[in-house]
N, C-alpha and C positions, 0 to 999 in steps of 0.2 A: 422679683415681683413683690416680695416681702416690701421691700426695702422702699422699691415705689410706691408703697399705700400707704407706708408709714409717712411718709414725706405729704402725697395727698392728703389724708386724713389732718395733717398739721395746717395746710391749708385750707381743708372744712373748717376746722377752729378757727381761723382765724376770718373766714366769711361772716361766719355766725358773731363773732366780736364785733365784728363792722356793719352788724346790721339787717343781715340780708335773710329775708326769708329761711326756715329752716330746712324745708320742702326743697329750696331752689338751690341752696349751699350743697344736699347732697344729692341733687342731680346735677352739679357742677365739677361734682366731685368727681361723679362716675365718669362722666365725659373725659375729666380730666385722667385718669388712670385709663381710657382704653388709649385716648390720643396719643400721651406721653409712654404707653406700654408697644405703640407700634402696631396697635389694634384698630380694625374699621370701629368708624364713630358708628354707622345705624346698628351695633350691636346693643346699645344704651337703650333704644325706644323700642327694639325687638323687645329688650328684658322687660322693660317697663308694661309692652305688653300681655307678654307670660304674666308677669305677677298679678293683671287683673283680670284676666281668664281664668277665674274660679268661680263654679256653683255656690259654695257657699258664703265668698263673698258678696253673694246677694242678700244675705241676711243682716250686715250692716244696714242699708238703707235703709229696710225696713225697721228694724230697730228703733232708729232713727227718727221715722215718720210715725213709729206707734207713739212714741216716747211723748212727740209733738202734740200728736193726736189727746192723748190723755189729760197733757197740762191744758192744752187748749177749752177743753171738754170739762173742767172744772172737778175732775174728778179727786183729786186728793181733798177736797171741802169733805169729801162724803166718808173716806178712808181717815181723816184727822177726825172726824167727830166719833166714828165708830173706836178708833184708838184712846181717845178721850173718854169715852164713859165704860170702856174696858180697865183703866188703869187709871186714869183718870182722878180719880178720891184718894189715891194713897200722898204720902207724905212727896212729894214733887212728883207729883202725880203729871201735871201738864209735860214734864221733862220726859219722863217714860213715856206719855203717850206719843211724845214727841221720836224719840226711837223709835216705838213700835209702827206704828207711823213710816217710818223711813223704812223701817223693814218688809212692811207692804210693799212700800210704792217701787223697794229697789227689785222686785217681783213682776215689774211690769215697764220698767224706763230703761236699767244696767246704766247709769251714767249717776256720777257724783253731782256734774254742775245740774242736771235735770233735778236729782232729787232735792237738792239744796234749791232751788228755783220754785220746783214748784210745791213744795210744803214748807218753806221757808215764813213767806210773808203769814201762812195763819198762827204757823206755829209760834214763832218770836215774837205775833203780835198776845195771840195767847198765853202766853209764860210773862210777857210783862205786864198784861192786867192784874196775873195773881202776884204781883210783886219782886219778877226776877228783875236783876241788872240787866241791860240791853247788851252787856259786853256775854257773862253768863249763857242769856239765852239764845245767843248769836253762835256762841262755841260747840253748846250741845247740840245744835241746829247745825252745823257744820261737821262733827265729828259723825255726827249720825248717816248723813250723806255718804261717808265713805265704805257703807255698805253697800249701795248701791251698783257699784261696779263688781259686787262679790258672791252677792243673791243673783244667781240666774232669774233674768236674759240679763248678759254684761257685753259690750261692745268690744269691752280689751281682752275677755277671752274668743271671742271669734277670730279677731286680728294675728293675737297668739297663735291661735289653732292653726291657720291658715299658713302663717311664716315658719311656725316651728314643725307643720306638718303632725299638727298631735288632736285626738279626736276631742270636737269642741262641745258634744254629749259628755263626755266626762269630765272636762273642763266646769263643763256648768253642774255638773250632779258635785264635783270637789267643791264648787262653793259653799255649801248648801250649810254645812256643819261647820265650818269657818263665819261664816253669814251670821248665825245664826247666836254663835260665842261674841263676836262684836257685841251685837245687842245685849247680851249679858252683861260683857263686862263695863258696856257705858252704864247701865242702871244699878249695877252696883255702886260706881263713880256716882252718879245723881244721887244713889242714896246714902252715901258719905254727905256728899256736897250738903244735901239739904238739912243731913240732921244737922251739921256743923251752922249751916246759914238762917235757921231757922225755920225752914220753907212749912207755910202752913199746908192742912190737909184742905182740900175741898170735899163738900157733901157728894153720898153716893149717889148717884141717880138711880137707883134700882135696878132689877133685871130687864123691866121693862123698857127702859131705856135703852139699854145694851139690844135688846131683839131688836126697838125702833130703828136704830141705827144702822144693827145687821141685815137688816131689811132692805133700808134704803140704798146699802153701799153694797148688798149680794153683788150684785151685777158685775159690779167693777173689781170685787173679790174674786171673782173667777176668773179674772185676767191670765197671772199666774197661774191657776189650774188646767187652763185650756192648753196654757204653753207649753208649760211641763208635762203634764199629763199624756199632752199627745206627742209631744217626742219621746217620752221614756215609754211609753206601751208600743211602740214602734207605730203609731199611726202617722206621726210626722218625723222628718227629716229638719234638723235645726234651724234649716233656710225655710221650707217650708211650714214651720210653725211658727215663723217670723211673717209671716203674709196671714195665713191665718188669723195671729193676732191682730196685726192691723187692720185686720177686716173685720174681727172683733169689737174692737176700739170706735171704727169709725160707726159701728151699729149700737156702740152705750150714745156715743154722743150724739145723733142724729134721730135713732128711733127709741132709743129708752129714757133718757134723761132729758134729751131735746135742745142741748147747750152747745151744741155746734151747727151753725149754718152751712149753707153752698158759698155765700162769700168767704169763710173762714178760711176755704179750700185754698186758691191761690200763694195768700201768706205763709200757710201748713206746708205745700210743697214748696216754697222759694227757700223756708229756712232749712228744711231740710236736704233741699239740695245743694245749699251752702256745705253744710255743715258734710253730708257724703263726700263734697269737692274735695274737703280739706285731708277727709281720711284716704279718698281715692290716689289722690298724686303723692300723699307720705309712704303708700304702698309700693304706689307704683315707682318713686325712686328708692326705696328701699329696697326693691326687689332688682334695681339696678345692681345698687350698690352692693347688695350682699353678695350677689353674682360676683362681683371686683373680687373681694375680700376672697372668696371660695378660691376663684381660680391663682389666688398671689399667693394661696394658701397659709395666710394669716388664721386663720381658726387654729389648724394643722401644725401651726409652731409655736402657737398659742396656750391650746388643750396640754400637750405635754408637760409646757413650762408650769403650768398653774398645777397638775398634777404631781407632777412632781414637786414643789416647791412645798404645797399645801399638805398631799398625802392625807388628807381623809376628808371624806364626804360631808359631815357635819360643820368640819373648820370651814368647806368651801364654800358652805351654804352661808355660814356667819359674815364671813368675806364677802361674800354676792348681797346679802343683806345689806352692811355698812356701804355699798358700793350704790347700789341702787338708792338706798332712803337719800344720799348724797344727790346722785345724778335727778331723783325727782323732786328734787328741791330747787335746779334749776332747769331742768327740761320737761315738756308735756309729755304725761302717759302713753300716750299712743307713738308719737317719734321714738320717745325710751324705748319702748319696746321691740319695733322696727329695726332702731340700729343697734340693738345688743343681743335679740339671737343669735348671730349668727355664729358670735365669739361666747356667750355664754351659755347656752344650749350644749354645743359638742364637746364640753367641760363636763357640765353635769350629765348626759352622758355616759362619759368616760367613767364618773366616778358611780355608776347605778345608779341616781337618782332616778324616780318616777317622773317621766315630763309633763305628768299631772299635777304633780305635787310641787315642781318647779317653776311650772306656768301659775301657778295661783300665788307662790311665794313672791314672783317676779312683780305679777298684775299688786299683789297687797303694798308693796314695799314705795310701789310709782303712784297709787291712787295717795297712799300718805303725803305726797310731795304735795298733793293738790289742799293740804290742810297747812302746809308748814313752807313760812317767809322762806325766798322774795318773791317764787313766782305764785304758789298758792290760789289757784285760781278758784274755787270752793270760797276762799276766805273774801279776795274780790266781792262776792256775789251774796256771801250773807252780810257783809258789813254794810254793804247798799241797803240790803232789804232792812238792819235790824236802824241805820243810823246812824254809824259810827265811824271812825274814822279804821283807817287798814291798819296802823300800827296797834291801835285796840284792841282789835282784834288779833293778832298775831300775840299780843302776850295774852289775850285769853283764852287762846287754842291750848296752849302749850301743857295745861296739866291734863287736858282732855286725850291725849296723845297717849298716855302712860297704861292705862289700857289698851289701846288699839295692839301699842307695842307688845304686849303679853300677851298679845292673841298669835300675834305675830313670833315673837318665842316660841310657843307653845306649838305650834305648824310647824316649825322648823325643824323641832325635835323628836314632835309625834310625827311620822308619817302618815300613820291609818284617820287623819283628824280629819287628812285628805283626799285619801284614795279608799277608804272603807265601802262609802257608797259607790263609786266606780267601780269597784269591784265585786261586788255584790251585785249592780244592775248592768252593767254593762262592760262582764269580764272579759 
């Protein structure tokens, strides 16, 4: 069976070379391995099944359609203003707020392309009135994004949660102090950047500024506190504090700020039912496919060799590092993830790792890909917004990385960076 998925699996590669949906290459796949294994074919759609008969799968879509709701709703104008006259006056002041900023918004969306989307356009247009390069302000607007999938609510820890079988309550309480290091060590980066570049200070606006603002944007600040708040006090359950939210969301935009209509409605759910399609059928042949893999027992001959070969937990983490920053350079986050539990989960594992602490290293390592050429789709999406051409951008990603990377070190080595709060709130 080994022997047959290895052969498979050469023919996924070679679908995806020629073209073909990535979705559909590894439901071709799986077909392929029950046909060719001598196995009935309706065992593929049975699997396919199983894997989206899950309660907490319900909490992607909504995710999804808060995330919608929110950009829709105009609410990062009120969350970038309020960031701006918090930090705002220091020496790249608009950069920081540009971070902090993301740090919010990654509080209430968990998607890179969401956060880059929708604080991209004030952000990069603000950093270039005070004078930044449009390549610059495009980068830190892009690097900043990549907290968004790491500050709970995150889409790629649910997906995780659900594949790997690991609780997506502490999946998201692990982000929180990972999350939160990003943003440091980008404004540390900004405040290199600016002394070196010159970046002027802007005047303070006062306190009262700062209340104006916190005022105007409470609302949409308690986004995240609703979410969190009510999953970790156990009044919700992660799926249902993903409904909540978006019921949340739809009451800033409709009855408190008034910047969502009834015709919005329509467009709000087509995109996001797009967009559930895309995560729904990647699970659902993932959940084929890893079925194949399980029963050819490929993990199983797998786990030993990498155990063996590697012998310690820290080398195998560095290996799954280099492996992944790789593989999400040319594949989407959410398929990475999909088709490499099944082989890299019962490694780490074997070796004690926390599948806490493995799941966030994993989710870190594949959100990077979405900053860094050829597929970078993060980069896509601010070069549009900031102006500039994609290869521009890609060389002016590149120093902004170097941080991300030491946060990313620094998880790898510290365990408790991850699992402190998990275990503290929910041992």
């Amino acid at each position: 069976m080994t022997t047959l998925i290895v052969e498979i699996g050469a023919a996924w590669l070679v679908a995806i070379l020629a073209g073909l949906p990535l979705y559909a290459s590894m439901g071709l796949a799986a077909f392929a391995f029950v046909h060719f294994g001598g196995l009935n074919n309706s065992i593929v759609p049975q699997k396919m099944a199983q894997a989206i008969n899950s309660f907490p799968l319900i909490a992607a879509p909504l995710f999804i359609l808060m995330g919608n709701i929110l950009g829709a709703a105009k609410l990062t104008d009120r969350i970038v203003a309020f960031a701006s006259a918090c930090i705002g006056w220091v020496r790249g002041g608009y950069a920081h707020a540009s971070i902090l900023a993301s740090m919010i918004f990654a509080g209430m969306v968990g998607s890179a392309v969401a956060d880059a989307a929708g604080t991209g356009a004030i952000e990069i247009r603000a950093m270039r009135r005070a004078g930044y390069r449009a390549e610059t302000a495009a980068a830190i607007n892009a690097a900043a994004a990549t907290i968004g999938p790491i500050i709970p609510p995150s889409l790629p820890m649910v997906i995780y949660g659900i594949t790997a079988d690991a609780s997506i309550g502490r999946l998201f309480l692990a982000g929180v102090i990972p999350g939160i290091m990003m943003g440091i060590a980008l404004m540390i980066m900004v405040a290199i950047v600016a002394r070196r570049q010159g970046f002027e200070r802007d005047v303070f606006g006062g306190w009262r500024n700062i209340w104006v603002t916190f005022r105007d944007g409470f609302p949409a600040l308690m986004a995240p506190v609703l979410l969190l708040g009510g999953m970790f006090s156990g009044l919700f359950t992660p799926t249902e504090a993903a409904a909540a939210a978006t019921l949340y969301a739809l009451f800033l935009g409709f009855a408190v700020y008034r910047t969502l209509k009834i015709a919005d409605l329509p467009d709000l759910l087509i995109d996001s039912a797009e967009t559930t399609g895309l995560v729904t059928v990647l699970v659902m042949v993932a959940g084929s496919l890893g079925w194949c893999m399980s029963i050819s027992r490929l993990p199983q001959t797998l786990t030993p060799l990498l155990v063996g070969t590697i012998g310690s937990p820290l080398l195998f983490l560095f290996a799954v590092n280099l492996i992944l920053l790789i593989v999400g350079c040319f594949m989407e986050a959410l398929a990475a993830i999909l088709l490499l539990i099944p082989i890299l989960v019962p490694a780490a594992m074997t070796f004690g790792i926390d599948p806490t602490q493995f799941g966030l290293i994993m989710i870190f390592n594949l959100i990077l890909g979405t900053i860094h050429p050829p597929v970078g789709v993060v980069l896509f999406v601010t070069s549009r917004i900031a102006g500039i051409s994609y290869e521009a951008m890609s060389r002016a990603i590149l120093p902004w990385l170097i941080p991300l990377l030491a946060v990313l070190l620094l998880i790898t080595i510290f365990p408790p960076l991850t699992t402190f709060l998990p275990n503290l709130l929910m041992p």
